[in-house]
N, C-alpha and C positions, 0 to 999 in steps of 0.2 A: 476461472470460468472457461468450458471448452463450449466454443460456437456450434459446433460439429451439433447440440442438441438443444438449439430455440434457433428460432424463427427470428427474420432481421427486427422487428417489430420490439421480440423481447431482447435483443440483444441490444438494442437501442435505449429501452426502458431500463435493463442495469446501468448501462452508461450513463445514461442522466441522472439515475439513483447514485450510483459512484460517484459523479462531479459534484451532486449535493454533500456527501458524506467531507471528499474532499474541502468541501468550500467553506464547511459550517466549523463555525467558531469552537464550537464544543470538542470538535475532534483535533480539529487543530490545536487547544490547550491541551489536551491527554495525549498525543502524540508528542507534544515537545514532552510533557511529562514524562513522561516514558525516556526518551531521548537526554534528558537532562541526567534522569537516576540512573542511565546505564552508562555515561560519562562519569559521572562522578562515582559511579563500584569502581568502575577501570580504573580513573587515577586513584583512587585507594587501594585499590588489589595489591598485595604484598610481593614483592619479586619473587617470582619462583615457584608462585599459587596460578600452575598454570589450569589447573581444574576449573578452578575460579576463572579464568581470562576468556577460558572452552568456552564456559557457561553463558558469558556476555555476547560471547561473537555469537553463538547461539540465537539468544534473545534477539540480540541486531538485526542478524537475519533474519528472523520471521518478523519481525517487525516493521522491517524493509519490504518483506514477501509481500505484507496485507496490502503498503501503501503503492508497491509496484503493482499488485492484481486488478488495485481500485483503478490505479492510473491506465493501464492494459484497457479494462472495460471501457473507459472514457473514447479514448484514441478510435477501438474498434468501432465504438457507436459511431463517433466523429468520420470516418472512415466509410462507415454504409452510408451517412445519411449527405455524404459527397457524393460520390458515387451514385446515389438514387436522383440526385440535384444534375447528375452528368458534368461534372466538374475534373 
């Protein structure tokens, strides 16, 4: 999410929507899920299926992308609504 186009108000209302996504149960079991399946391709991936190894680091990282973006929005909202408190 680029700040550059909302308003502190909405930039504040993803943050707090992002630390619910973050917090809630449901995402947290499909994340590890996720996380578990793409441990256990790795240790199975056959030596030398580097195609296959691409593909996981791949998955990883956007995977990591979502929960680093969510985490981003969180911070930035956390951030204005200091800053608006004069802290």
């Amino acid at each position: 999410m680029s700040d550059d186009n909302y308003s502190y108000e909405e930039v504040i209302r993803v943050g707090q929507e992002a630390q619910n996504i973050l917090q809630n149960p449901v995402f947290g079991m499909a994340y590890g899920a996720v996380l578990e399946d793409l441990q256990k391709r790795f240790f199975e991936t056959e030596p030398g299926h580097t195609r296959s190894l691409e593909e996981l680091r791949r998955e990883g990282n956007a995977l990591a992308k979502v929960f680093g973006n969510l985490n981003r929005a969180v911070v930035t909202a956390q951030q204005i609504i200091a800053t608006q408190r004069g802290e």
